[in-house]
Backbone as JSON Lines, residues from 0, in Angstrom:
{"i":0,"aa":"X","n":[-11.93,-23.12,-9.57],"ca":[-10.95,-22.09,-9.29],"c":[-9.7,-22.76,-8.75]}
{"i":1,"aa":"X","n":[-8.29,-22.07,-9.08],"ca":[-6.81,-22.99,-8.34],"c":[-6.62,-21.89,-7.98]}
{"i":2,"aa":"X","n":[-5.94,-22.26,-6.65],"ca":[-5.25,-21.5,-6.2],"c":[-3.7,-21.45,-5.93]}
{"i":3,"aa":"X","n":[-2.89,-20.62,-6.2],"ca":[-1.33,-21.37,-5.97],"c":[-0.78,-19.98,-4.93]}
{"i":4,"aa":"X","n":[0.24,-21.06,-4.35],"ca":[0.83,-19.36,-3.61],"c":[1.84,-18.91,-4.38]}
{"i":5,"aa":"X","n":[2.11,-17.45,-3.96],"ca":[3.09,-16.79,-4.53],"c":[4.01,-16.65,-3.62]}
{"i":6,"aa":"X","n":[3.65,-16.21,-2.24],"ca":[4.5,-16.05,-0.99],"c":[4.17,-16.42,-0.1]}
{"i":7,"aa":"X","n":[5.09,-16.96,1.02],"ca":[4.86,-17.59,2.04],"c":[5.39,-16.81,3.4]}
{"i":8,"aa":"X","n":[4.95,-16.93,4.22],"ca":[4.72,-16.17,5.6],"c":[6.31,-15.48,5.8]}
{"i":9,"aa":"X","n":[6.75,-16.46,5.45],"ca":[8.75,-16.32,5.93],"c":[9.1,-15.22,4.24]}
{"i":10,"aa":"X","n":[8.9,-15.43,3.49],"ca":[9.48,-14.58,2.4],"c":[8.54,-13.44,2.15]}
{"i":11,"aa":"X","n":[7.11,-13.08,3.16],"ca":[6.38,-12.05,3.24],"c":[7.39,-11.11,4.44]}
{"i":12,"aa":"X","n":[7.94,-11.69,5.24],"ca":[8.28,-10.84,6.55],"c":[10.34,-10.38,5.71]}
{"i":13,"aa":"X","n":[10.71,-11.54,4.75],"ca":[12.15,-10.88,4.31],"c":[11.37,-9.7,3.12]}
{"i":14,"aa":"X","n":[10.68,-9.74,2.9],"ca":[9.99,-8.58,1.7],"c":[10.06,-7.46,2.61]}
{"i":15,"aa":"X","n":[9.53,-7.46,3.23],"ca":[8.88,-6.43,4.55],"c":[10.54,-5.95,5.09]}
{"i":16,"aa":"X","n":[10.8,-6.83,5.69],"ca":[12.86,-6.41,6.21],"c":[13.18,-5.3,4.95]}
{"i":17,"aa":"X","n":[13.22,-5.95,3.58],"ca":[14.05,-4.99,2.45],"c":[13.11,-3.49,2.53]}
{"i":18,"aa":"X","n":[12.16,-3.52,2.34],"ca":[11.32,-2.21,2.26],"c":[11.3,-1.51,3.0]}
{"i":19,"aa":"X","n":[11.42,-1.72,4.62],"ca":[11.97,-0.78,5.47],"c":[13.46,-0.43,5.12]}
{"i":20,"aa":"X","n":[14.37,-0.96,4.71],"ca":[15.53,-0.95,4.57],"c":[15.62,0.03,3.41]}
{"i":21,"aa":"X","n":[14.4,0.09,2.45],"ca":[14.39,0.94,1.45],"c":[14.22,2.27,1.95]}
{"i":22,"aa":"X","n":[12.94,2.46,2.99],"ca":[12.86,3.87,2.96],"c":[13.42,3.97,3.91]}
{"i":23,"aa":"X","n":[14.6,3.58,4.66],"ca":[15.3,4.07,5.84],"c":[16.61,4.95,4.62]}
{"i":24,"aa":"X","n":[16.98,4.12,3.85],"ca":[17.69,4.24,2.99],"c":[17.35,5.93,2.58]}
{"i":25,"aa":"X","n":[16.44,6.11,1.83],"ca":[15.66,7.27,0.99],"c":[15.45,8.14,2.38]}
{"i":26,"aa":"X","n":[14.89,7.73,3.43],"ca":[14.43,9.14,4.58],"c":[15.09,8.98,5.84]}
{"i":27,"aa":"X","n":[16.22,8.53,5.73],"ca":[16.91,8.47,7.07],"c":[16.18,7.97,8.7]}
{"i":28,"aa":"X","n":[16.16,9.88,9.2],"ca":[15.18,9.7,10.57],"c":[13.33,9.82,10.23]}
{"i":29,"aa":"X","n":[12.98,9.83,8.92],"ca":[11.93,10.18,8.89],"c":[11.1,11.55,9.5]}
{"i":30,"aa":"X","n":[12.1,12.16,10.09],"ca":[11.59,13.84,10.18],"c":[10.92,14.1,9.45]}
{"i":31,"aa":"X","n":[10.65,14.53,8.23],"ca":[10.1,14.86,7.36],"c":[9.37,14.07,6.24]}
{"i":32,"aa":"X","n":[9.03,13.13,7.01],"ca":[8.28,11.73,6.09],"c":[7.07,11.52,6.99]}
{"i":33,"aa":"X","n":[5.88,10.77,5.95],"ca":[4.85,10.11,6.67],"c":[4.51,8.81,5.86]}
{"i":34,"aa":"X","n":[3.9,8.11,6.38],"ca":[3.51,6.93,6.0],"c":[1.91,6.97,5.58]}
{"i":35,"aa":"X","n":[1.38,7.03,4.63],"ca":[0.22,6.45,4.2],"c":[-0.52,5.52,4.08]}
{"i":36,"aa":"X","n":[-1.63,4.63,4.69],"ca":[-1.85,3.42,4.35],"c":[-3.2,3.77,3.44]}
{"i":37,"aa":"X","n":[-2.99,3.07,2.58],"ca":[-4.63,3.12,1.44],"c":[-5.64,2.27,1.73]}
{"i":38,"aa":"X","n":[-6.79,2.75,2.3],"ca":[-7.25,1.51,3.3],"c":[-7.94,0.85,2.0]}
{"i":39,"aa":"X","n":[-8.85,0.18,2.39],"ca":[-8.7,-0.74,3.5],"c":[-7.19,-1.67,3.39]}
{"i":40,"aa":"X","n":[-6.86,-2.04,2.15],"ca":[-5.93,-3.32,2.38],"c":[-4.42,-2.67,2.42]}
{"i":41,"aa":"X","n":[-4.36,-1.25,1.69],"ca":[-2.62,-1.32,2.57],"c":[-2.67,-0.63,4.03]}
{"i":42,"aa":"X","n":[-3.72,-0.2,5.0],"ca":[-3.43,-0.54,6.0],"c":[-2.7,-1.43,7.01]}
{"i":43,"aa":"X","n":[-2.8,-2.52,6.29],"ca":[-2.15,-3.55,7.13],"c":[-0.61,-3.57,7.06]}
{"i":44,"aa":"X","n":[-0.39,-3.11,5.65],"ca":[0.91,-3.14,5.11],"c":[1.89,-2.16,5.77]}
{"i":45,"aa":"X","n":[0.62,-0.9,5.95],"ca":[1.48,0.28,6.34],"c":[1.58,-0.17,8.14]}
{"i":46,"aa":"X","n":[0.95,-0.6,8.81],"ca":[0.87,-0.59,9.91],"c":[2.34,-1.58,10.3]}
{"i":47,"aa":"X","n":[2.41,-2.29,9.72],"ca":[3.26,-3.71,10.04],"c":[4.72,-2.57,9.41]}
{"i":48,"aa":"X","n":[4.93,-2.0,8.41],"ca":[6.61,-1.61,7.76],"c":[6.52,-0.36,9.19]}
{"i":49,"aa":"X","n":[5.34,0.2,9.67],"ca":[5.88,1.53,10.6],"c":[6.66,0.68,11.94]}
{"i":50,"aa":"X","n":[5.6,-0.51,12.64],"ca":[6.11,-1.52,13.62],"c":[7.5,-1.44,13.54]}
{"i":51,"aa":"X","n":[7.73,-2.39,12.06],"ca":[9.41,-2.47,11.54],"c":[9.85,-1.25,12.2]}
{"i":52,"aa":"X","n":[10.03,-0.4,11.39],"ca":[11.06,0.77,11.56],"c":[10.67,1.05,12.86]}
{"i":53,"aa":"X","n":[10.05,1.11,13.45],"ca":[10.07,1.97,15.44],"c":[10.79,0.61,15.78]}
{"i":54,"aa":"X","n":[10.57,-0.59,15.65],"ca":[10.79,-1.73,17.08],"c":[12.08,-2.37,16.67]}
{"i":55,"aa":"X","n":[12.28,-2.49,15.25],"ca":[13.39,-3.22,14.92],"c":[13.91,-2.25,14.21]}
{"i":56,"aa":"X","n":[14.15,-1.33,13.64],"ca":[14.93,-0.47,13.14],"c":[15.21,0.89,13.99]}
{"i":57,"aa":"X","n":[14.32,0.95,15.16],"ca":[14.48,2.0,15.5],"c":[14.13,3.3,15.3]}
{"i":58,"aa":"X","n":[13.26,3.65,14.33],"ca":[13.15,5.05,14.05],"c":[12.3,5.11,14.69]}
{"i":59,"aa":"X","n":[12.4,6.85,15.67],"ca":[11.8,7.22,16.6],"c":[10.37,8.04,15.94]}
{"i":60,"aa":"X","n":[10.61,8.85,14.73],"ca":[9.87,9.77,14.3],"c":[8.48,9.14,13.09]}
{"i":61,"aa":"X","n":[8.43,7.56,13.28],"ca":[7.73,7.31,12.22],"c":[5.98,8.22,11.73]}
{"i":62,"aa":"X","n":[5.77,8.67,11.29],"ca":[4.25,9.2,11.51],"c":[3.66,8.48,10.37]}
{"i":63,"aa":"X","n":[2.2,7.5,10.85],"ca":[1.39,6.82,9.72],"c":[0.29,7.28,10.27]}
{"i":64,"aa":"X","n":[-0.36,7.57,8.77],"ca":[-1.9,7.51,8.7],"c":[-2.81,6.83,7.22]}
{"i":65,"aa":"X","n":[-3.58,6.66,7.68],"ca":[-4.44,5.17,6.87],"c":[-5.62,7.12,6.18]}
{"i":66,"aa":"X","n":[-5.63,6.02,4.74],"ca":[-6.04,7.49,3.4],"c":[-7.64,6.42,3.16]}
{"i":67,"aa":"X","n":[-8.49,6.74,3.32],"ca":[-9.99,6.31,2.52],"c":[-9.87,7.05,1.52]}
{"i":68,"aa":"X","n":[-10.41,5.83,0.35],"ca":[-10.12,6.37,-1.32],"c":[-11.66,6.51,-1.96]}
{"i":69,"aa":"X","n":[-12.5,5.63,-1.23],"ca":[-13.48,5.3,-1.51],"c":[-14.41,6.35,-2.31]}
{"i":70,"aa":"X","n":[-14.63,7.92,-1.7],"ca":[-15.52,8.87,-2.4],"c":[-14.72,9.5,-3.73]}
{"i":71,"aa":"X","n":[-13.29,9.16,-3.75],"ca":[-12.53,9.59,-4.99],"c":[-12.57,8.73,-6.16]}
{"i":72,"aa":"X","n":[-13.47,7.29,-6.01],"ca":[-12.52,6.61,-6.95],"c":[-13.34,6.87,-8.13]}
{"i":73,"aa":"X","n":[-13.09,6.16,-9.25],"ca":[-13.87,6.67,-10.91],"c":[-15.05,5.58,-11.07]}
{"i":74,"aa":"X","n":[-15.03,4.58,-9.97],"ca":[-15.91,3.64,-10.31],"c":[-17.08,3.6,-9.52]}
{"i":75,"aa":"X","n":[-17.04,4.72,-8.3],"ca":[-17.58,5.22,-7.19],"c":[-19.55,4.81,-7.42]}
{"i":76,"aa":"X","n":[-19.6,5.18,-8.23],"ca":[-21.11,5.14,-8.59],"c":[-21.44,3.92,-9.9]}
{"i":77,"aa":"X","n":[-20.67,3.53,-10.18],"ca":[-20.58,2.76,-11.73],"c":[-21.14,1.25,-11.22]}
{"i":78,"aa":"X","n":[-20.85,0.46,-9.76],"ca":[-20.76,-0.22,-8.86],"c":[-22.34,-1.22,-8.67]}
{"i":79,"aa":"X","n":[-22.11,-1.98,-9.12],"ca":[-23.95,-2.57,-8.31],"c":[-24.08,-2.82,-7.29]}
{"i":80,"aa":"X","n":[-23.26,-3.28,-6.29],"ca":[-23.19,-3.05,-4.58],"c":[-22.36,-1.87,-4.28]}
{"i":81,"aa":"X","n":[-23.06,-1.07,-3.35],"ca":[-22.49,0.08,-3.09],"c":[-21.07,0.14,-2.05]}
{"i":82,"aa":"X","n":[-20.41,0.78,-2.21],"ca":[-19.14,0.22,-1.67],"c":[-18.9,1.21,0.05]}
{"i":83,"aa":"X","n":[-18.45,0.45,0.43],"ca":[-18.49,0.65,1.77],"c":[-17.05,1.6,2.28]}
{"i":84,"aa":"X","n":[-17.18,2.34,3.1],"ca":[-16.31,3.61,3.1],"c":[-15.41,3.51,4.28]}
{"i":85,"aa":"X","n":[-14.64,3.29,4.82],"ca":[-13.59,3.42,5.72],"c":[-12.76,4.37,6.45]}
{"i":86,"aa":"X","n":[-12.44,4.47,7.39],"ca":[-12.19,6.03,7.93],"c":[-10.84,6.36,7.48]}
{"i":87,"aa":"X","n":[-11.02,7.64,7.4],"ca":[-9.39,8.13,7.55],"c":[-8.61,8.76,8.91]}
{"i":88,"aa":"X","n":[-7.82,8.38,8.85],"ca":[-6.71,8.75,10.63],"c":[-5.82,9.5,10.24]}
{"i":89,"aa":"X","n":[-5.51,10.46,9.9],"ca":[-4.63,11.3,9.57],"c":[-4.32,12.65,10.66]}
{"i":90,"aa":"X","n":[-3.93,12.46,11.62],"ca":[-3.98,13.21,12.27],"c":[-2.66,14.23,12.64]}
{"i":91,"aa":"X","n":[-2.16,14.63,11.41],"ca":[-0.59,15.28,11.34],"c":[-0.6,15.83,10.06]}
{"i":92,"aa":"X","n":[0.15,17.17,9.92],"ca":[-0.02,17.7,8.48],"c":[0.62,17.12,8.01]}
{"i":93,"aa":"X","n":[0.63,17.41,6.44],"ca":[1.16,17.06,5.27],"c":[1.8,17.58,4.33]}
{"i":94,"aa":"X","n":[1.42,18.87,4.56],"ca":[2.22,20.42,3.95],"c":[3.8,19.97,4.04]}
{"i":95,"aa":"X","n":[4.42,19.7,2.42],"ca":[5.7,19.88,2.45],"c":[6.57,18.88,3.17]}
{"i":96,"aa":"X","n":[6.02,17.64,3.61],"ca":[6.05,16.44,3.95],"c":[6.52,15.69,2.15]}
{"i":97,"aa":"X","n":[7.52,14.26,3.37],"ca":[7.65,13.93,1.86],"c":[6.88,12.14,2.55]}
{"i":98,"aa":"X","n":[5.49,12.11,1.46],"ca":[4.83,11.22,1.64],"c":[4.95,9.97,0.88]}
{"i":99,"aa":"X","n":[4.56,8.45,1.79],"ca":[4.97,7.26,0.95],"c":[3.68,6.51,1.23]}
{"i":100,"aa":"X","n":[2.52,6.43,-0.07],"ca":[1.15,5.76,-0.31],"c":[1.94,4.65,0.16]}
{"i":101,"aa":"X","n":[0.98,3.46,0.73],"ca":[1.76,2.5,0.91],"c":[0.2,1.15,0.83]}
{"i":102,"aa":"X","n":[-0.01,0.39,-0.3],"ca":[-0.93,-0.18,-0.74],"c":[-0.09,-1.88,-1.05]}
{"i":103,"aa":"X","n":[-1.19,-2.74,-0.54],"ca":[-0.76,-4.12,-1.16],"c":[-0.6,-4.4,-2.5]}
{"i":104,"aa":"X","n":[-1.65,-4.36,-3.41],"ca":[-1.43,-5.05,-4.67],"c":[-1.45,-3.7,-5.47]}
{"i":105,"aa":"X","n":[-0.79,-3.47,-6.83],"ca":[-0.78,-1.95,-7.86],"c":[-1.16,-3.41,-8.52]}
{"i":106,"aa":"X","n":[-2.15,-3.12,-9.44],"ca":[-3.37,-3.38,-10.19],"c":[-3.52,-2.83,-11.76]}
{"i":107,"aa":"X","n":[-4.35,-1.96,-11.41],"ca":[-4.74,-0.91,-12.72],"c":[-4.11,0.23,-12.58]}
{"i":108,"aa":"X","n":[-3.75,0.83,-10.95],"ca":[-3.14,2.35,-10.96],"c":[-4.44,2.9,-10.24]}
{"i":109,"aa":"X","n":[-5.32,2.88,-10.38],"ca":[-6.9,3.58,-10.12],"c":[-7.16,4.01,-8.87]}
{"i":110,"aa":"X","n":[-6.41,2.79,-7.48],"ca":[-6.29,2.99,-6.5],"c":[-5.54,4.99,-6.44]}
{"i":111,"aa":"X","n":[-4.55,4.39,-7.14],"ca":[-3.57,5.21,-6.25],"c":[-3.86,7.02,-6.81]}
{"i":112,"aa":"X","n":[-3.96,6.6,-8.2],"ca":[-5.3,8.11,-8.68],"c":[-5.57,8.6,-7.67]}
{"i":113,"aa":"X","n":[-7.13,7.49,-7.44],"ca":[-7.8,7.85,-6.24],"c":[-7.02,8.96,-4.8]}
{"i":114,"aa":"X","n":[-6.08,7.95,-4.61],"ca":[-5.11,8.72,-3.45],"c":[-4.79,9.84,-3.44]}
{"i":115,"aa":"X","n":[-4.32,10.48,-5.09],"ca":[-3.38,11.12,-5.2],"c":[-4.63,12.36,-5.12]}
{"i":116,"aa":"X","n":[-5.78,12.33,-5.38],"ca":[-6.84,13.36,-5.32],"c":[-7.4,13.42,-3.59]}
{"i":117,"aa":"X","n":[-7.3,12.51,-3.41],"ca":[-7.76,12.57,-1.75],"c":[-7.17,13.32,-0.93]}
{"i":118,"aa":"X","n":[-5.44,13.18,-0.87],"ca":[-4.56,13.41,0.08],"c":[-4.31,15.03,-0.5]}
{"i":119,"aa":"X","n":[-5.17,15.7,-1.39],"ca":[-4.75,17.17,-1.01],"c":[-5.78,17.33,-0.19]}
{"i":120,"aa":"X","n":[-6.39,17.24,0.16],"ca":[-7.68,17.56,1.21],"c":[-6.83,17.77,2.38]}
{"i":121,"aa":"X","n":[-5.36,17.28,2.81],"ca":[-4.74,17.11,4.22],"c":[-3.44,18.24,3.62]}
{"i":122,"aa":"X","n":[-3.4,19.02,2.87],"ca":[-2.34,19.93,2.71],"c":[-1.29,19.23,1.1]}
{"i":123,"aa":"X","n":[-0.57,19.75,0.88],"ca":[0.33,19.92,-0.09],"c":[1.53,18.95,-0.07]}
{"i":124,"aa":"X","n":[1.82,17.96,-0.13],"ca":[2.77,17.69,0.1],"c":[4.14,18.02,-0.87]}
{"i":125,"aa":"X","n":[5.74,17.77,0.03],"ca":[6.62,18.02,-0.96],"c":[6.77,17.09,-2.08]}
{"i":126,"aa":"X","n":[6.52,16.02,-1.74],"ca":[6.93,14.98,-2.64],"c":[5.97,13.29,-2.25]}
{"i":127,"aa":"X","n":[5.47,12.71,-3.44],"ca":[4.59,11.61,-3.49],"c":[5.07,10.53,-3.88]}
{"i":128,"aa":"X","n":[5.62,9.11,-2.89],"ca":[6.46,8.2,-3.12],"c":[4.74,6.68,-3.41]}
{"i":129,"aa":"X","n":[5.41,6.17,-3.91],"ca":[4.65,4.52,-4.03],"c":[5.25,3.17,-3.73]}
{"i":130,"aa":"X","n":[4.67,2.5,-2.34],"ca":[5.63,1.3,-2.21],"c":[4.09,0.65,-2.16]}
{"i":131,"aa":"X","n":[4.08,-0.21,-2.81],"ca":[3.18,-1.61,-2.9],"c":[4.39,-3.09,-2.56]}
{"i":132,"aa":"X","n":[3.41,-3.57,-2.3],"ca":[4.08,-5.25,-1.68],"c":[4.0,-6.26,-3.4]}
{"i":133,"aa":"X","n":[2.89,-6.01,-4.29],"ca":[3.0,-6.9,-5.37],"c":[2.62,-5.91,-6.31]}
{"i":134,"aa":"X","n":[3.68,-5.7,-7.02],"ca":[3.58,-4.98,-8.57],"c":[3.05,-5.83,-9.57]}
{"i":135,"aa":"X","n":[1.21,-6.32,-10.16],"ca":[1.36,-6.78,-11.25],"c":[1.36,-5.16,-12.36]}
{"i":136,"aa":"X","n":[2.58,-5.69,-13.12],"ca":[3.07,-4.8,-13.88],"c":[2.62,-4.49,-15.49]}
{"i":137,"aa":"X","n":[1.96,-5.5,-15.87],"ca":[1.51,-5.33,-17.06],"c":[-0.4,-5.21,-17.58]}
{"i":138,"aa":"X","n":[-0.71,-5.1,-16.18],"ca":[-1.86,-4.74,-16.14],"c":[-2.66,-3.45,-16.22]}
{"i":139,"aa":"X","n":[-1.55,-1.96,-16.17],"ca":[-2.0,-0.95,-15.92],"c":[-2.52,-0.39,-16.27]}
{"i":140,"aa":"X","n":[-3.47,0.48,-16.06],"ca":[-4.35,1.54,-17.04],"c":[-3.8,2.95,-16.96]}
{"i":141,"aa":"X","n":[-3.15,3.08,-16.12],"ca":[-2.83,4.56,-15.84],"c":[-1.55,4.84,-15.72]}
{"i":142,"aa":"X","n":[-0.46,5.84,-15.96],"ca":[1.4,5.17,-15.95],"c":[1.53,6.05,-14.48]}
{"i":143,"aa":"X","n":[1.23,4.97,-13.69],"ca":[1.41,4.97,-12.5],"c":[2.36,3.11,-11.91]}
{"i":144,"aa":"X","n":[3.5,3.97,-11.32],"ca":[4.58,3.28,-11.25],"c":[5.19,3.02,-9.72]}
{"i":145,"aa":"X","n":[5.99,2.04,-9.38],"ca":[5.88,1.97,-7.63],"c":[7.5,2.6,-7.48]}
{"i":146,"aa":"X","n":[7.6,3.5,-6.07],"ca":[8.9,3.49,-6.06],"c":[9.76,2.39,-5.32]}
{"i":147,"aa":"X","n":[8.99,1.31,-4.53],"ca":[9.33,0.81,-4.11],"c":[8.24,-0.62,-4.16]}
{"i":148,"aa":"X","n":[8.91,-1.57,-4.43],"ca":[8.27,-2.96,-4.89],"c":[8.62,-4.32,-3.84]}
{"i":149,"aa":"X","n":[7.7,-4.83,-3.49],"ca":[7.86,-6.27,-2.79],"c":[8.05,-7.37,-3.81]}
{"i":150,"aa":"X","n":[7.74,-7.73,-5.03],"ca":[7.85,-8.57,-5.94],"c":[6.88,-8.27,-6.8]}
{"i":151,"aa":"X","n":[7.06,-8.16,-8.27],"ca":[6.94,-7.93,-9.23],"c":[6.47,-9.32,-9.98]}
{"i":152,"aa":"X","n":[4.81,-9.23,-10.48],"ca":[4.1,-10.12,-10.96],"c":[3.46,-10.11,-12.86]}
{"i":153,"aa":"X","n":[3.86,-11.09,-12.86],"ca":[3.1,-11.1,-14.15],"c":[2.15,-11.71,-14.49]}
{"i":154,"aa":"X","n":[1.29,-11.52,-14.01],"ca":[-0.31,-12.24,-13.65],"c":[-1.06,-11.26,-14.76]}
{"i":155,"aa":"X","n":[-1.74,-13.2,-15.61],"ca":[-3.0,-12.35,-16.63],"c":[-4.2,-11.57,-16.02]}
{"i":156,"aa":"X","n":[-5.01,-11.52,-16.61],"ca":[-6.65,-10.23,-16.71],"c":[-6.9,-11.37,-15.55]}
{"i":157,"aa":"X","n":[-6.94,-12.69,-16.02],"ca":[-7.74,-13.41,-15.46],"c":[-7.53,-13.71,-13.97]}
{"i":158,"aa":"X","n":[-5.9,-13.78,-13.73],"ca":[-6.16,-14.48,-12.74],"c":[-6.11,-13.14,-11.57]}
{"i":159,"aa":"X","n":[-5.91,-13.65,-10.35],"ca":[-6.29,-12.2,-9.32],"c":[-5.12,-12.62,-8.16]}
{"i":160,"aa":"X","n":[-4.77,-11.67,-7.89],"ca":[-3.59,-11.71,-6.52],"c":[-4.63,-11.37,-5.47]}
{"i":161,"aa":"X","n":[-4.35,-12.7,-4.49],"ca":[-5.44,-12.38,-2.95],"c":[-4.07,-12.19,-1.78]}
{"i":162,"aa":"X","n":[-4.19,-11.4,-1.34],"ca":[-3.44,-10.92,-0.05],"c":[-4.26,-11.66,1.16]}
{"i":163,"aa":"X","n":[-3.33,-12.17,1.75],"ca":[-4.29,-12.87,3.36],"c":[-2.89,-12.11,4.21]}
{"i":164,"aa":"X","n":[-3.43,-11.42,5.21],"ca":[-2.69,-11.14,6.58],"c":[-2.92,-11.81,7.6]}
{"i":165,"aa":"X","n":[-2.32,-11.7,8.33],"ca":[-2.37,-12.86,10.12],"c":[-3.12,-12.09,10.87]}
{"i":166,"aa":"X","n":[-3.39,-10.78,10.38],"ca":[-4.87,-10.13,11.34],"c":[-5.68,-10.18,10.61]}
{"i":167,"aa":"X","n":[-6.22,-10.94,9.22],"ca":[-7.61,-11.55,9.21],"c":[-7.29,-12.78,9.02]}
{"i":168,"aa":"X","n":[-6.63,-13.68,8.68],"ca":[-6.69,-14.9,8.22],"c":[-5.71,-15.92,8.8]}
{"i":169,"aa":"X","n":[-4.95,-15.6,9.94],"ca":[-4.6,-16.48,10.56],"c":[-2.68,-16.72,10.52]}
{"i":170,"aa":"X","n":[-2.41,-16.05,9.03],"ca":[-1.24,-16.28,8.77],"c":[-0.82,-15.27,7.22]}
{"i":171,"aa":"X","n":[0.56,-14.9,7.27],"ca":[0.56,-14.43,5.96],"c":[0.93,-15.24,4.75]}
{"i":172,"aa":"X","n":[-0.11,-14.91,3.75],"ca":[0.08,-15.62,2.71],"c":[-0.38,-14.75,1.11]}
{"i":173,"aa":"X","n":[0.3,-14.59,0.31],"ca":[-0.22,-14.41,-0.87],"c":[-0.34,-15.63,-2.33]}
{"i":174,"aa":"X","n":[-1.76,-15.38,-2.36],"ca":[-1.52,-16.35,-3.75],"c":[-1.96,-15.91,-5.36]}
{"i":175,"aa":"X","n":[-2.29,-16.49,-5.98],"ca":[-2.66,-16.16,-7.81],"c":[-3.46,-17.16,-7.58]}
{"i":176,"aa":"X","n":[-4.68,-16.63,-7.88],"ca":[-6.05,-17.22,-8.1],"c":[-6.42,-17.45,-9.52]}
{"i":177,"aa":"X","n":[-7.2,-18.49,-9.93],"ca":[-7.75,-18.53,-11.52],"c":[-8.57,-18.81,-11.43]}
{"i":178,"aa":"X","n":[-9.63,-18.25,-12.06],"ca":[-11.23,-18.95,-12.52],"c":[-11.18,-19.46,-13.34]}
């Protein structure tokens, strides 16, 4: 297996700067916005862009909550190890809210399916935004599209984008894996 990086700790945190800068851009004070994290892995993502905007950008009104996809997804039972389920924290409506999924890698799309069936369980929202950190773009199964992108990949079937964060692995790093 090789491994190569794609991003490095310093051009993970200027990715992160622009994307707050995006939805400050699109939702101003965030009144009427929430943050989604798709657990398990855009948790981290969502947790770190809300940080941004309260500590260094300032927005007072950020509201995040982390979405378990796990009992929605299509592969749910298809699985030979059974997949392990993660909580959801959602503790703020959603009714008429304008919401932003917020997931590391867009893949196949399947994730965010998943999402998009989960999160009526928490009310209606007005409007359903998509920011992922790595768009591979030519992989999709479903025309599910990001509104907001950290870098845009063109990675074959084969190889796999691994996300490492500094709250499991010590440091941020993304790379392209090959078997």
């Amino acid at each position: 297996m090789s491994r190569k990086i794609l991003l490095t700790s310093k051009e993970i945190e200027i990715i992160l700067h622009r994307l707050a800068c995006q939805l400050i851009e699109n939702h101003n004070d965030f009144s009427n916005t929430v943050l989604i994290g798709l657990q398990p892995r855009g948790s981290y993502l969502a947790k770190r862009l809300a940080d941004l905007l309260q500590n260094t950008y300032q927005i007072n009104e950020v509201q995040l909550g982390l979405l378990d996809i796990t009992f929605y997804r299509d592969d749910f039972r298809r699985r030979e190890e059974p997949l392990e389920a993660t909580t959801t924290e959602i503790d703020f409506l959603i009714e008429g809210k304008q919401v932003v999924f917020i997931d590391d890698v867009l893949f196949s799309g399947r994730s965010v399916r998943s999402a998009l069936t989960a999160i009526q369980s928490y009310g209606r929202p007005e409007n359903i935004e998509l920011l992922v950190l790595i768009d591979r773009r030519f992989s999709r199964h479903l025309p599910i599209q990001p509104d907001y992108r950290g870098r845009q990949v063109d990675a074959i079937n084969q190889e796999k984008v691994v996300v490492h964060w500094r709250e499991t692995h010590e440091q941020d790093t993304i790379y392209i894996e090959t078997k």
